[in-house]
C-alpha positions in Angstrom: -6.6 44.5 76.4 -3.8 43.3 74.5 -1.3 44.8 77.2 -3.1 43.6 79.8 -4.2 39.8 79.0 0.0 39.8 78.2 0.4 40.7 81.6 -1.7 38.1 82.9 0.0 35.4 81.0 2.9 36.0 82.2 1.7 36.3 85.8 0.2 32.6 85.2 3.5 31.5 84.0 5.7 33.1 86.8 3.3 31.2 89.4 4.3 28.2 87.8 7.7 25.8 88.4 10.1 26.5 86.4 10.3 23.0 85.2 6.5 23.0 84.4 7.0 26.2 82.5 9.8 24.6 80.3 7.8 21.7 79.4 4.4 23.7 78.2 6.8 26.1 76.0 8.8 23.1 74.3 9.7 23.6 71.5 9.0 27.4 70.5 11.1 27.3 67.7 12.6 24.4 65.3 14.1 21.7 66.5 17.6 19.7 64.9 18.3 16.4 64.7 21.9 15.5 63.7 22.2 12.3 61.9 25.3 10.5 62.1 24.6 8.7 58.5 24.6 9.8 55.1 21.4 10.4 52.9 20.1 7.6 51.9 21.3 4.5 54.8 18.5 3.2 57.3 19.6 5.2 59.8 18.8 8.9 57.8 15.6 6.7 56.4 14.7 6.5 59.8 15.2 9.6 61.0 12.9 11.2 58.1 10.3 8.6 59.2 10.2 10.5 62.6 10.6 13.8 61.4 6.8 14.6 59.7 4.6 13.3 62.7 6.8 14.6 65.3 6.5 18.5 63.7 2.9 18.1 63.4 3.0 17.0 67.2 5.5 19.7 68.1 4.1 22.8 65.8 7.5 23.1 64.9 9.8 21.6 62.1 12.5 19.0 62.8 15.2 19.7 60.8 17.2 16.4 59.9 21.4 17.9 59.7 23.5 14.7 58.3 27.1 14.9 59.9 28.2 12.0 58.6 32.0 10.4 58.8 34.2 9.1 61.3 32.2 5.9 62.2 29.8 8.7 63.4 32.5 10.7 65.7 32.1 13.7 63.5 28.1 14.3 64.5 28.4 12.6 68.2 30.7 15.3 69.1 29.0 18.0 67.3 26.0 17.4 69.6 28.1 16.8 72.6 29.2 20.4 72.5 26.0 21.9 71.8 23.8 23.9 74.5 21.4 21.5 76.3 18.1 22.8 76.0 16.7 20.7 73.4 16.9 22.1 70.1 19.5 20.0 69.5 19.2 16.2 68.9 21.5 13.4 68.5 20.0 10.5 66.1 22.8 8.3 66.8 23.6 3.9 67.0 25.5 1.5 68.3 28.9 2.0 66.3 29.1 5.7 67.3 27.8 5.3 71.0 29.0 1.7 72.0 31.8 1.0 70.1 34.0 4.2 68.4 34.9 5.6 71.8 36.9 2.4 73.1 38.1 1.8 69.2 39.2 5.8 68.6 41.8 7.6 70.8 40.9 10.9 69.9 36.9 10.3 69.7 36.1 13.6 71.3 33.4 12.8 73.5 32.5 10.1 76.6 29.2 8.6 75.7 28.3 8.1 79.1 28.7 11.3 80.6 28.2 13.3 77.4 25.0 13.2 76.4 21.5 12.7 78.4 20.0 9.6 77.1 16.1 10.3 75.6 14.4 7.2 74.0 15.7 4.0 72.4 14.1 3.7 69.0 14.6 0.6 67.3 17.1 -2.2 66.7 17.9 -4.7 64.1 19.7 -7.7 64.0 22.4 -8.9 61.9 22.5 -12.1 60.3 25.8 -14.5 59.3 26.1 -15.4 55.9 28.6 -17.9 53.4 28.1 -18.2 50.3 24.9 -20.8 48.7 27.8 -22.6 47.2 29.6 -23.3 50.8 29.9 -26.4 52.3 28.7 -25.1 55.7 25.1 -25.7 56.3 25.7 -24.6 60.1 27.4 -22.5 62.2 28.5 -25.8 63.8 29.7 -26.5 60.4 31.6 -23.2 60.2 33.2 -23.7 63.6 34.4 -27.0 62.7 35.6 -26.0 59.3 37.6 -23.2 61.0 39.0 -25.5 63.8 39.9 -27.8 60.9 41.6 -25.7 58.5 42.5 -22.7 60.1 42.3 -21.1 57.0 39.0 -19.4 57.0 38.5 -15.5 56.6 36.0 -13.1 57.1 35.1 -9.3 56.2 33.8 -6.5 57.5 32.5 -3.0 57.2 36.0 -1.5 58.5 38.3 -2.0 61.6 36.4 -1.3 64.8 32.9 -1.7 62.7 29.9 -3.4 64.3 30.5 -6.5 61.9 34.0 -6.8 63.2 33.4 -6.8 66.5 30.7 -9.4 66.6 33.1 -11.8 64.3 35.9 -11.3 67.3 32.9 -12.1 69.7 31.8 -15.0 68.0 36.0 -16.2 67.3 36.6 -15.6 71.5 33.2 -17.7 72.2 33.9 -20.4 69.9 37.4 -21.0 70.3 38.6 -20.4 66.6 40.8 -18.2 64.5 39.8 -16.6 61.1 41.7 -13.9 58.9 39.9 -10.5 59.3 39.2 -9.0 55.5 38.0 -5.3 56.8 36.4 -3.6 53.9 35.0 -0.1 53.4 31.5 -1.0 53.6 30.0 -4.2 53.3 28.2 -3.9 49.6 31.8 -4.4 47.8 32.0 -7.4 49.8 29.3 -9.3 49.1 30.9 -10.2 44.8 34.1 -11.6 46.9 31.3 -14.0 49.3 29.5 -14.7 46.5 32.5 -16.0 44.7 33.7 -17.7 47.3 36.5 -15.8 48.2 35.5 -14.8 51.0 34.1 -17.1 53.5 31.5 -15.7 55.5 30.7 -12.3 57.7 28.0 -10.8 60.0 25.0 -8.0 58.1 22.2 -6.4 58.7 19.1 -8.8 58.1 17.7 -5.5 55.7 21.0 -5.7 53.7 21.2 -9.7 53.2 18.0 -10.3 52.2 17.5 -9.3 48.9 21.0 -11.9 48.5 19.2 -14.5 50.7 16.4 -14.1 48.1 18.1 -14.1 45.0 19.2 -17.5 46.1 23.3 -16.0 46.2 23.9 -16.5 49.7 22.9 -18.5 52.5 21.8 -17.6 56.5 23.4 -19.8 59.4 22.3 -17.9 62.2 20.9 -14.9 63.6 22.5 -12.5 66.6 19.1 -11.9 67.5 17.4 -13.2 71.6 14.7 -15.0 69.5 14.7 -16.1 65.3 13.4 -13.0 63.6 10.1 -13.9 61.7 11.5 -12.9 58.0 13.5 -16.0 58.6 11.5 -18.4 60.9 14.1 -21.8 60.0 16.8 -20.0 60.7 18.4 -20.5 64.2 20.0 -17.7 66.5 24.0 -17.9 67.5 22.9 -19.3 70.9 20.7 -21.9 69.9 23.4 -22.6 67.3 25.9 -23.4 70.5 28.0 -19.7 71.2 26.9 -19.1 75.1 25.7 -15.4 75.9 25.4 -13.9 71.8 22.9 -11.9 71.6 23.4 -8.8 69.4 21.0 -6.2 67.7 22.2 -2.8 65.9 20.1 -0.3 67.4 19.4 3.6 67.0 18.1 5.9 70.0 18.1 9.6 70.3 20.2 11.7 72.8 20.9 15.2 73.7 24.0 17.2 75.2 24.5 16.3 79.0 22.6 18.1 81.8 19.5 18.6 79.7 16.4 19.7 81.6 14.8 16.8 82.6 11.3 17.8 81.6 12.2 18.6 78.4 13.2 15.3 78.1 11.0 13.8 79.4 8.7 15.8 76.8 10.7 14.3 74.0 9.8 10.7 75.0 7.0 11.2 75.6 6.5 12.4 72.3 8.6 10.1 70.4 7.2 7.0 71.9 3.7 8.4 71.1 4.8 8.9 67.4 6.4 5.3 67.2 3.4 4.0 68.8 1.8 5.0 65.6 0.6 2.4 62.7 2.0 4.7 59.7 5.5 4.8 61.6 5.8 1.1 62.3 5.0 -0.3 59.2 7.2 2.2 57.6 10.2 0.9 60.2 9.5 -2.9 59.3 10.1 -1.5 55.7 13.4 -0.9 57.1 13.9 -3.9 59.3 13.9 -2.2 62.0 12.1 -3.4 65.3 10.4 -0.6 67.6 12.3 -0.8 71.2 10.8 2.2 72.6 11.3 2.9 76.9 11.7 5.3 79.1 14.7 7.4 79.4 16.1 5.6 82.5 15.6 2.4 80.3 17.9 3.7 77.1 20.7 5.0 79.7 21.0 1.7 81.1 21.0 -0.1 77.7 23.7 2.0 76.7 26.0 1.8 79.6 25.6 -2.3 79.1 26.0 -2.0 75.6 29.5 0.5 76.1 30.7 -2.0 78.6 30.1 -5.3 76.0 32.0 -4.1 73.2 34.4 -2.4 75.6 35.2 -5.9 77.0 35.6 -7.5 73.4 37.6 -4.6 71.7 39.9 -5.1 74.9 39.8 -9.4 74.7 40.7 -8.4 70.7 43.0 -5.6 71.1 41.4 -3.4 68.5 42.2 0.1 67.9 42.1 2.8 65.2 44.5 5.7 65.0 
């Protein structure tokens, strides 16, 4: 009987589409996600978030792989190179997938044709910050300080960083000229702000709040479409007079290029299902990060409008890394 209901299966399965077939038996084994971030940052947070209710959905584990360096070259091209049939994930951002391959010469990989696109997960925005003790009150205050004195620096995360980029955005917008003060991380900058020796720079709204609280530094703007309700006085970059800023940090989750397209459409499908979720959410907020979830169409044609802004800027800035 054993022999023969086998048999039968596999007769049932042959009469199906191929595609049809690949969908109903994904995933018959684990599944890995390579994160571009190190243990610990909101990026590998959020990934772990996922991980639990999506290998209850699946009846398989997701194993999380950290492959983190390089601005995130290191993992993106790890996963560009692998097979494309869905065991391996990409947990990736905008630094790695927007930015490194115009800043890097020798990035390995083409985000664009690379990778097939599966599901934007969330974004968060960034917020510009001086120190309490500064005499700008504005970012119409900032601007005309700069203008004024030309004397006014900023730092950043690293050459070619996220934060770097939006400060050469927000200089080409505004008209102004500041001294670039490129750090390895932000967290060693933030004794320098508070001091006053630095002047101001772009973070995640996550990483300056607990300084917003403490009462050690103050919030100008947001790069946020809309004011973010953890800081409802606070006013965006466009309403604060820069035309066209509008900037979140976001994570999605690709795959090597020419996946099956059921199979990734199984993913979404899945993913969004698990994000939909109450537990996932709240445990995102806790991260200050914003759910963004679409289909697949929708996250390829975020990241090709994404690739081509900060293409344009790190061309206006002439930025590059060696």
């Amino acid at each position: 009987m054993k022999r023969r209901d086998f048999l039968l299966s596999g007769a049932a399965l042959g009469a199906l589409p191929a595609a049809a077939v690949a969908q109903s038996v994904f995933p018959a084994k684990p599944v890995t996600m390579v994160v571009v971030f190190p243990a610990g940052q909101a990026g590998d947070l959020l990934a772990r978030v996922l991980s639990e209710p999506l290998s209850r959905t699946w009846g398989q584990q997701l194993i999380i792989d950290n492959k983190a360096g390089a601005a995130g070259i290191i993992g993106s091209a790890f996963v560009a190179k692998a097979r494309p049939d869905g065991y391996t994930l990409l947990l990736s951002s905008t630094g790695p997938m927007a930015v490194a391959p115009h800043v890097y010469k020798k990035a390995g990989y083409d985000p664009l044709r690379d990778f097939t696109p599966i599901v934007s997960v969330g974004g968060v925005g960034y917020a510009l910050v001086v120190p309490a003790t500064s005499k700008f009150h504005s970012l119409g205050d900032l601007v005309s300080g700069a203008k004024a004195t030309g004397r006014l620096n900023y730092a950043s995360a690293g050459n070619g960083s996220t934060q770097h980029l939006m400060m050469e955005l927000l200089k080409q917008r505004a008209g102004i000229e500041m001294t670039h003060v490129p750090y390895k991380g932000l967290a060693p900058a933030y004794p320098d702000l508070i001091s006053g020796t630095l002047d101001v720079f772009f973070d995640t709204l996550p990483s300056v709040l607990p300084h917003l609280q403490s009462g050690k530094v103050r919030v100008l703007a947001v790069s946020t479409p809309e004011r973010v309700p953890a800081l409802p006085d606070v006013p965006t970059v466009m309403e604060s007079g820069i035309p066209d800023f509008r900037i979140l940090g976001w994570y999605g989750i690709a795959a090597p290029a020419k996946l099956d397209t059921t199979i990734r459409d199984k993913i979404n499908a899945d993913l969004r299902q698990v994000i939909a979720t109450e537990a996932v959410r709240n445990s995102m907020a806790k991260l200050g990060i914003v759910s963004m979830v679409g289909s697949p169409d929708d996250f390829a044609k975020y990241l090709a409008s994404e690739y081509e802004k900060f293409g344009d800027i790190i061309r206006k800035a002439n930025i590059t890394v060696e």
